[in-house]
C-alpha positions as CSV (number, residue, x, y, z in Angstrom):
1,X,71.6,-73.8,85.3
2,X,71.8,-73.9,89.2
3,X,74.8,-73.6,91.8
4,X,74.7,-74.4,95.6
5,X,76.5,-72.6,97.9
6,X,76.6,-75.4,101.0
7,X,78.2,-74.1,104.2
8,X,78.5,-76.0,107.4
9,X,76.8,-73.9,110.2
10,X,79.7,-74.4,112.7
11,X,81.4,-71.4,112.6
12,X,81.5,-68.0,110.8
13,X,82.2,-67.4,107.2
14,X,86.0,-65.7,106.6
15,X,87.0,-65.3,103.3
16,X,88.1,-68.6,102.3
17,X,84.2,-69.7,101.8
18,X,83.1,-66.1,101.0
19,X,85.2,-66.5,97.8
20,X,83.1,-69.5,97.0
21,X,79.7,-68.2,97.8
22,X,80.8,-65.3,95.6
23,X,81.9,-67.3,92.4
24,X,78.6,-69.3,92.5
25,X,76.7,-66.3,93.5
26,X,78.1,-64.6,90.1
27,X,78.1,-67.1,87.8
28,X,74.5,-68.1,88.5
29,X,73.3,-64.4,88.2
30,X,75.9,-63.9,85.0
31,X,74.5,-66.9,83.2
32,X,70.4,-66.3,84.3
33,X,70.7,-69.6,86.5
34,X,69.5,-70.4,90.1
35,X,71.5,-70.0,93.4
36,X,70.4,-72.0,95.7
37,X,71.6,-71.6,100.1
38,X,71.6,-75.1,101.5
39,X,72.5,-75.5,105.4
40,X,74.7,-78.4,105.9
41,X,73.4,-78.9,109.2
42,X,73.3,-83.0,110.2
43,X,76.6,-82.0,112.6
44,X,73.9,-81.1,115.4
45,X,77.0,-81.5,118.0
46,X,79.0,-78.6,116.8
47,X,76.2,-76.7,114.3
48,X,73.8,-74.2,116.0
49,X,71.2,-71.9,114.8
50,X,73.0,-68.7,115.5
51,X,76.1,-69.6,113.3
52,X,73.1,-70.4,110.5
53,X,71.9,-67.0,111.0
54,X,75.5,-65.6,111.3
55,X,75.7,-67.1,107.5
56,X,72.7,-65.5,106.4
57,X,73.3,-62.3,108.0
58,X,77.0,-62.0,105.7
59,X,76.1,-63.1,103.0
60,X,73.3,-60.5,102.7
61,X,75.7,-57.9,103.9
62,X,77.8,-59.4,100.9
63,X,74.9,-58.5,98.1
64,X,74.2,-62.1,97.6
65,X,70.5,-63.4,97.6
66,X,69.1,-66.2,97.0
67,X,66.6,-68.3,95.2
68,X,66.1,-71.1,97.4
69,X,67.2,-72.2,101.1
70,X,67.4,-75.6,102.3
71,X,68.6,-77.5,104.8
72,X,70.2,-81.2,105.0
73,X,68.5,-81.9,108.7
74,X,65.2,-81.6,107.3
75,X,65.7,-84.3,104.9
76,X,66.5,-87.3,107.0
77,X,63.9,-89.6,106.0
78,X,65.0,-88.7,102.0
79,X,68.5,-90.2,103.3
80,X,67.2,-93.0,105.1
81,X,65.4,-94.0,101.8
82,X,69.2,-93.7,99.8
83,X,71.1,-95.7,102.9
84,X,68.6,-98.5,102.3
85,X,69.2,-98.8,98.9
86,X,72.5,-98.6,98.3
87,X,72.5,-101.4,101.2
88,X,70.1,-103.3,98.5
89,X,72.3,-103.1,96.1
90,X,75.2,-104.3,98.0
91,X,77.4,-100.5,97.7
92,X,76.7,-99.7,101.1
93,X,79.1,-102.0,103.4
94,X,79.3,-102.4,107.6
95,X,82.3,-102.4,108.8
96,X,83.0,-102.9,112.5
97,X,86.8,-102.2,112.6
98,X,87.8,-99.6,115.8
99,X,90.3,-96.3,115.3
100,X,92.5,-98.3,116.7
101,X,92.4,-101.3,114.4
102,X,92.4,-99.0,111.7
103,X,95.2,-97.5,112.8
104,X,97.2,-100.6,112.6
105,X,96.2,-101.5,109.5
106,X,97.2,-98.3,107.7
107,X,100.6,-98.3,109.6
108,X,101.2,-102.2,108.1
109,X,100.3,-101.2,104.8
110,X,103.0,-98.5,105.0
111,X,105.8,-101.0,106.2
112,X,105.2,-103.2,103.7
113,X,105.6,-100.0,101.2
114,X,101.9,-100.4,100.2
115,X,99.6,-96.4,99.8
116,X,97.5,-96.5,103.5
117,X,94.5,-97.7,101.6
118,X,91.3,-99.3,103.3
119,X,91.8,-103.0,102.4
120,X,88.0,-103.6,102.3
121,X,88.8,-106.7,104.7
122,X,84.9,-106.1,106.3
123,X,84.2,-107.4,102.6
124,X,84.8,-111.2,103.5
125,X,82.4,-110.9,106.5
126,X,80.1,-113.8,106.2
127,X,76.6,-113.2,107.8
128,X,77.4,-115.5,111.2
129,X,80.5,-113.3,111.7
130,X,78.2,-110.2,111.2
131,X,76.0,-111.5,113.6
132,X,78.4,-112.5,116.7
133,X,79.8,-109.2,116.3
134,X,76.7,-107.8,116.7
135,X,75.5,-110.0,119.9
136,X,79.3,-108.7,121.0
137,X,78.0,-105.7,121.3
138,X,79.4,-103.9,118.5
139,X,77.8,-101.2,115.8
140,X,78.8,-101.2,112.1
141,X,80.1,-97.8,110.3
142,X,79.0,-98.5,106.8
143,X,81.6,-97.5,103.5
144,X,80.9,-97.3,100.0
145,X,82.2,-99.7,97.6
146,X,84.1,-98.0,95.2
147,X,84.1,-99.2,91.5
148,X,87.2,-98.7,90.8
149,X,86.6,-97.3,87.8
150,X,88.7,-93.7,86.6
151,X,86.2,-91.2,86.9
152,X,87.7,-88.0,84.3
153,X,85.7,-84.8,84.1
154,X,86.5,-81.7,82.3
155,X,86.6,-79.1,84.8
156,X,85.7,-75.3,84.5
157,X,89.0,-74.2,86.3
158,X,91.2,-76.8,86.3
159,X,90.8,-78.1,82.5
160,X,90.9,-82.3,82.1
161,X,90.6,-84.0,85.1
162,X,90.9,-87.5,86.5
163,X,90.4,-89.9,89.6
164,X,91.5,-93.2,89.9
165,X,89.6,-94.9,92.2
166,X,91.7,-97.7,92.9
167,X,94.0,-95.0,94.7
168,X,90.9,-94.2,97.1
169,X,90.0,-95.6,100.1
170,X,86.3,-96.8,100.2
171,X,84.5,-94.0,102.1
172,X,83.0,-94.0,105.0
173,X,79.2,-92.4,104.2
174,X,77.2,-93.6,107.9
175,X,78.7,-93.6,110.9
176,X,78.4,-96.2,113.8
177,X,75.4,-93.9,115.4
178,X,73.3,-93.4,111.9
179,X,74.7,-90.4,110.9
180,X,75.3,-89.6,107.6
181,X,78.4,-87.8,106.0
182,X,78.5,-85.1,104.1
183,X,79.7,-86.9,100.6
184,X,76.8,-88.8,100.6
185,X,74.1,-86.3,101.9
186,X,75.6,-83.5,99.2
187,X,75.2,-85.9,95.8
188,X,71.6,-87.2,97.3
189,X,70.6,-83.1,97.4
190,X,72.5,-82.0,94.4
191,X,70.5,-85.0,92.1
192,X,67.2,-84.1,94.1
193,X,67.3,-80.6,93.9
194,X,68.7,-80.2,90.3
195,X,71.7,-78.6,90.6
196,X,74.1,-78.8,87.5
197,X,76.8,-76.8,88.5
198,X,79.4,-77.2,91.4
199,X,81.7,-75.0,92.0
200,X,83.7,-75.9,94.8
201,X,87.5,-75.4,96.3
202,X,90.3,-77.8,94.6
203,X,90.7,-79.9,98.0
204,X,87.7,-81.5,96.9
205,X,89.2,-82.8,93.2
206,X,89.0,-86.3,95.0
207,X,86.2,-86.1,96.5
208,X,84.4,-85.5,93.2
209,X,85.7,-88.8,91.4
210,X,83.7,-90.8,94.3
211,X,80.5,-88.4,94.3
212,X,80.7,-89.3,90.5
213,X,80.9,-92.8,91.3
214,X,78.4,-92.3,93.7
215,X,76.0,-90.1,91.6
216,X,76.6,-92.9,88.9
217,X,75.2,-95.7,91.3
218,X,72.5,-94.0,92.6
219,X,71.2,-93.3,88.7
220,X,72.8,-90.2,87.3
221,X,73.6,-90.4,84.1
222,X,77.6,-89.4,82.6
223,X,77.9,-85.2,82.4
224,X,74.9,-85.1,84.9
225,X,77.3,-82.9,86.6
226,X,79.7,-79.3,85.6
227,X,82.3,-78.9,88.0
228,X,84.5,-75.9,89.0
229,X,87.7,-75.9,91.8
230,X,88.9,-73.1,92.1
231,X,92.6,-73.3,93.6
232,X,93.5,-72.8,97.4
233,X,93.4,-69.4,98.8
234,X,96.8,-68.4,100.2
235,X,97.6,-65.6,102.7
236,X,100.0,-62.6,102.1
237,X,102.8,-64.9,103.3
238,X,102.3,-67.8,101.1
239,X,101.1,-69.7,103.9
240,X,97.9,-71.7,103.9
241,X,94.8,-69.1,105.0
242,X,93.1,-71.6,107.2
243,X,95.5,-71.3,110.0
244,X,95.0,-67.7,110.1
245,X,91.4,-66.9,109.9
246,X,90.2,-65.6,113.1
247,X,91.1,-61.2,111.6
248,X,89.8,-62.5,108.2
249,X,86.3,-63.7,108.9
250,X,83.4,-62.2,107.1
251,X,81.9,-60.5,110.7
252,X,85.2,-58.8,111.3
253,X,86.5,-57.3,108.2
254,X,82.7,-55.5,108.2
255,X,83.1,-54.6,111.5
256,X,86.7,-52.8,110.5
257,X,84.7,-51.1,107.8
258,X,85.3,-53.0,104.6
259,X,82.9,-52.4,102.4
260,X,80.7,-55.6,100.8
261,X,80.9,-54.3,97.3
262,X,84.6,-53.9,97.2
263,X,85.1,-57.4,99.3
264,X,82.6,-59.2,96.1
265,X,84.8,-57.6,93.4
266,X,88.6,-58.4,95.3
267,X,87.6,-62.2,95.7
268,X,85.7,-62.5,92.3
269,X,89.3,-61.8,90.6
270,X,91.3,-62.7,92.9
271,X,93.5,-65.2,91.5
272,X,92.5,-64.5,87.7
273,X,93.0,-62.4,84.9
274,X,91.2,-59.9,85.6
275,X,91.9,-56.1,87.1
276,X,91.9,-56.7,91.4
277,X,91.4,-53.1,92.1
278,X,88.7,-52.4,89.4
279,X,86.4,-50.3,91.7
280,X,83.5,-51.7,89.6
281,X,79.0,-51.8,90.5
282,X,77.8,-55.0,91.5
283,X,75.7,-54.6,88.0
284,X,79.4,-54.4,86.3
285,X,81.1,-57.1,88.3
286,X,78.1,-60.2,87.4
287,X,78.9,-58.8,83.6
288,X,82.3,-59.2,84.0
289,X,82.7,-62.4,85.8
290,X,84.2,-65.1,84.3
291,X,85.4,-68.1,85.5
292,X,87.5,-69.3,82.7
293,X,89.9,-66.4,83.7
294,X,90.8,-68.1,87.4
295,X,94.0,-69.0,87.2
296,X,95.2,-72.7,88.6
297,X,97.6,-71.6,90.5
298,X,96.9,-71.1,94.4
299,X,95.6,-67.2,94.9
300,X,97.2,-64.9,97.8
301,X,94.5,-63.1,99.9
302,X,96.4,-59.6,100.2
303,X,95.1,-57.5,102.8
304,X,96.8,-54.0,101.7
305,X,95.7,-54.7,98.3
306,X,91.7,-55.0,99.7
307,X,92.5,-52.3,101.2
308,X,93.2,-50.2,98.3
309,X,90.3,-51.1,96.3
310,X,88.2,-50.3,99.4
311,X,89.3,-47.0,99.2
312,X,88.5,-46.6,95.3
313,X,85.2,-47.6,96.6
314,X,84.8,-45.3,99.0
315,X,86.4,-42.4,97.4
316,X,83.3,-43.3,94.2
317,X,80.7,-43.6,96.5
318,X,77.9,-40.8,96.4
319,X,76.1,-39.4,99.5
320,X,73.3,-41.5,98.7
321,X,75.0,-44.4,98.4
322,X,77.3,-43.8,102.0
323,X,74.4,-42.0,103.4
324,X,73.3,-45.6,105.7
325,X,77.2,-45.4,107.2
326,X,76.7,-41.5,108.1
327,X,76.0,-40.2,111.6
328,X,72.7,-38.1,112.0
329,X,73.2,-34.8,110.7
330,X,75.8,-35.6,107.8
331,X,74.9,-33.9,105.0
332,X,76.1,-34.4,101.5
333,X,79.0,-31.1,102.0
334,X,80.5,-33.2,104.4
335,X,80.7,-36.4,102.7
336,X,82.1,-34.5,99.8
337,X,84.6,-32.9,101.9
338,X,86.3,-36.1,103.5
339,X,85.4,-38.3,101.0
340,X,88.9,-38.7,99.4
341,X,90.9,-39.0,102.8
342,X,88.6,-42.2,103.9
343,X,90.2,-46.1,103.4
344,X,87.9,-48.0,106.0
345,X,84.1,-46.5,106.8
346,X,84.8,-46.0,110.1
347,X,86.9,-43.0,109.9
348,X,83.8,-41.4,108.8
349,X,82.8,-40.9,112.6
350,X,86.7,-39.3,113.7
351,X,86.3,-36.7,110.5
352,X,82.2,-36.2,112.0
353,X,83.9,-35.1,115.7
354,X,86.6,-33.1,113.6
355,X,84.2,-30.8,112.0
356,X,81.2,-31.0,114.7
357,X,82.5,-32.2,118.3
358,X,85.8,-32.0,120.4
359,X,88.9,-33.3,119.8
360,X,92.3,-33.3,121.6
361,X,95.0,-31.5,119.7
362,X,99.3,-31.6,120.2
363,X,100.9,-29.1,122.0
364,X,102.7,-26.5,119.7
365,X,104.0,-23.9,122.1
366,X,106.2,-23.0,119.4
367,X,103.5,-21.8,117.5
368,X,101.3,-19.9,120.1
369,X,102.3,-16.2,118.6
370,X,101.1,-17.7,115.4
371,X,97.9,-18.9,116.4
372,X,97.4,-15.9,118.4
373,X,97.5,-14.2,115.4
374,X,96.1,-15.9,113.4
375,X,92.9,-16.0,115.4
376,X,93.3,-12.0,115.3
377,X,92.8,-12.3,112.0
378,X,90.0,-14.6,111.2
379,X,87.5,-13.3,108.7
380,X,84.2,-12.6,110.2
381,X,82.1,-13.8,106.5
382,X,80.8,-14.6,104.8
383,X,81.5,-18.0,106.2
384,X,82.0,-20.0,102.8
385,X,84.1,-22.0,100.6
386,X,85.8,-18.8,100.3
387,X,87.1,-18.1,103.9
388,X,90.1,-20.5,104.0
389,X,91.6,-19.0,100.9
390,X,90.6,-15.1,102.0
391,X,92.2,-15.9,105.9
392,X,95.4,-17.5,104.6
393,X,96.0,-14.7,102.1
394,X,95.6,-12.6,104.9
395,X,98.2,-14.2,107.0
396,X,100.7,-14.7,104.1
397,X,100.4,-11.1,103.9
398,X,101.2,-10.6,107.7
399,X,103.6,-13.4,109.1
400,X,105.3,-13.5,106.2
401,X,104.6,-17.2,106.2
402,X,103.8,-19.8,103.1
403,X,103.5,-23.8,102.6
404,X,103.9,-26.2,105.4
405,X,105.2,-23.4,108.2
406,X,101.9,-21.9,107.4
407,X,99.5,-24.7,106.8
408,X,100.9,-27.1,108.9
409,X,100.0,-25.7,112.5
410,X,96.6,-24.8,111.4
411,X,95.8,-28.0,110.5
412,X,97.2,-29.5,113.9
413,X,95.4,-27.0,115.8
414,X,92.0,-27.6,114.0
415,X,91.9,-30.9,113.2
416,X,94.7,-32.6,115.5
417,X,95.8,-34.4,112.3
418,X,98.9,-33.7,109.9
419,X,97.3,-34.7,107.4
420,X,93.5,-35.1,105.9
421,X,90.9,-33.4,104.0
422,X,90.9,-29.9,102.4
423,X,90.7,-27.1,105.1
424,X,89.0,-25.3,102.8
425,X,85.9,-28.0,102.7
426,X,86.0,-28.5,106.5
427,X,86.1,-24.5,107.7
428,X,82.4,-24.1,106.5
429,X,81.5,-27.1,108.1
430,X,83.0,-26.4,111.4
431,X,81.5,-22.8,111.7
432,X,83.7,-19.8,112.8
433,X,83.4,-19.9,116.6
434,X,84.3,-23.7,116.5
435,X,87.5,-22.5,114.6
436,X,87.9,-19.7,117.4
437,X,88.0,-22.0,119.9
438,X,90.4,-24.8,118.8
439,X,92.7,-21.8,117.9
440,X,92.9,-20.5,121.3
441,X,92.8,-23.6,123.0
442,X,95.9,-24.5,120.9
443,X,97.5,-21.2,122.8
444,X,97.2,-22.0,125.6
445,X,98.6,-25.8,125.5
């Protein structure tokens, strides 16, 4: 067995192709098959080097390694060789027709109630017609010659498939200045490089009936192929993700503090059976993966559930796991202490100023004969996982305070949050004079 994952070096990954690297990732590594990173670089206009190292850079941050690396502008000449013969063979047409031309055609087929199919009128060419054309000046785009056959498949998602052929236009595979599309360039490296399985998004259902036609007329034999579309991912609206990618690429959702492992398990069962917010091991989630649970049914990417499982994560993560995300000097009491009030990694660094720098805390001049005493009565030690209960049993005993009226301005003048980790965790790690300080700075604002 051996998947591709194929992505176009024009851009960053966002989820949409993530979700595909991911399901070819893990069903190669489930199955003991080869993944296999292949740069679909020939778009030199718009592809660039950095975006290719952009790719490699996520998926890496992902978990996701690979076997082999390749990519399609290295293998020119190997194209050339394909052009050539399926020229040979006459399945490899010129067609000299503009935009334009085309244009008009498509919109006549439609008034006369005809689909806006190529009508292969470049066909009927004879070779003097070819040739004035050419002494005119103009350069042929060449299509393939469909057979027009019913290609049928049985897919891995979608169950029994089918293309008619007749229903498709023949496709353009060279373009007027010798460059080759991606249809034709994919089926030449998926033959050549042995690939068997392709798992793919469900926009491309017709685009695999004419790679088999074309994998059929460059020698593959029937079933050369397995093929998996998984449905379109959707956002939390029900609107198409595409339009809305720029906060959900790959770069910026790590940048917010998403963590890979919980990112690999949302969109490996996102859309199937299986549990979304299973907060599982990268070990537990190739075991588990299994593409026969995908649902056909379009998937919705939902941000607030990510969010939840990025949070079970977090909250099952030990220090020597988080320890990388940590500033210097974090020690393991700490990340046990905040550990189950974190939902993106970068709240680690507000709870690291909490307990060890400054931080600005409200007003409560309410409050200031409370804080006053209470700073008259803060144990000297030992300073432990005992002082917190030992100082508010102390103040119960004097203010005659309990529950919120008595927690509740502590924590604002300590922390400058209503809410967080145990006091009694964070105290030790703050040290008494730090505690000193905030208190009486809270009197006097």
């Amino acid at each position: 067995m051996k998947v591709r994952f194929a992505p176009s070096p024009t851009g960053h990954l966002h989820v949409g192709n993530a979700r595909l690297a991911v399901a070819n990732w893990l069903f190669a590594r489930r199955h003991g098959g080869r993944f296999l990173l292949r740069m679909d670089d020939t778009d030199t206009q718009r592809g660039n080097s950095a975006y290719e190292e952009a790719i490699r850079r996520d998926l890496t941050w992902l978990g996701l390694d690979w076997d082999e690396y390749a990519r399609q502008s290295e293998r020119l000449a190997r194209y050339e060789e394909v052009i050539e013969h399926l020229k040979e063979t006459g399945r490899l047409y010129p067609c000299f027709e503009s935009e334009l031309e085309l244009k008009y055609k498509r919109e006549q087929r439609l008034r006369a109630g005809k689909p806006p199919l190529y009508d292969r009128g470049m066909l009927k060419m004879t070779a003097e017609q070819r040739a004035r054309a050419e002494a005119n000046g103009k350069v042929p785009y060449w299509r393939f010659k469909l057979s027009g056959a019913t290609r049928r498949w049985t897919d891995l998602v979608m169950g029994d498939c089918h293309v008619k052929l007749t229903a498709v236009s023949d496709p353009v595979l060279v373009r007027a200045d010798g460059s080759i599309l991606y249809t034709l360039a994919s089926v030449i490296d998926d033959l050549d490089m042995g690939i068997t399985h392709v798992l793919r998004g469900e926009d491309h259902v017709t685009n695999t009936g004419v790679q088999l036609d074309l994998a059929e007329a460059l020698g593959a034999k029937e079933g050369r192929f397995t093929f998996g579309h998984l449905p379109l991912l959707l956002g939390q609206d029900g609107g198409k993700l595409s339009k809305r990618l720029g906060g959900l690429a790959l770069s910026t959702l790590r940048n917010d503090g998403i963590e890979p492992r919980a990112l690999v398990a949302y969109l490996a069962r996102l859309g199937s059976s299986d549990d979304p917010q299973a907060a599982s091991s990268m070990d537990e989630i190739v075991r588990g993966y299994d593409i026969g649970h995908v649902s056909r049914s379009a998937a919705r990417f939902d941000v607030p559930q990510l969010l939840g499982l990025n949070r079970r994560v977090l909250h099952g993560m030990s220090y020597e796991e988080i320890r990388p995300h940590l500033p210097e000097g974090a020690d393991e009491a700490f990340w046990l202490a905040i550990r189950g009030n974190i939902d993106l990694a970068v709240e680690i660094a507000h709870w690291w100023s909490v307990v060890k720098g400054d931080i600005v805390a409200p007003s409560q001049p309410e409050e200031a004969g409370f804080l006053q005493e209470a700073a008259r009565l803060l144990p000297e030690g030992p300073w432990d996982g005992t002082v917190w209960k030992r100082w508010t049993d102390v103040l119960k005993s004097e203010t005659g305070r309990k529950g919120k009226t008595l927690f509740l301005p502590l924590r604002l003048a300590l922390t400058g949050e209503d809410a967080g980790p145990e006091l009694a965790a964070l105290l030790p790690l703050m040290g008494r004079e730090r505690v000193l300080h905030r208190l009486k700075d809270a009197m006097q604002h």
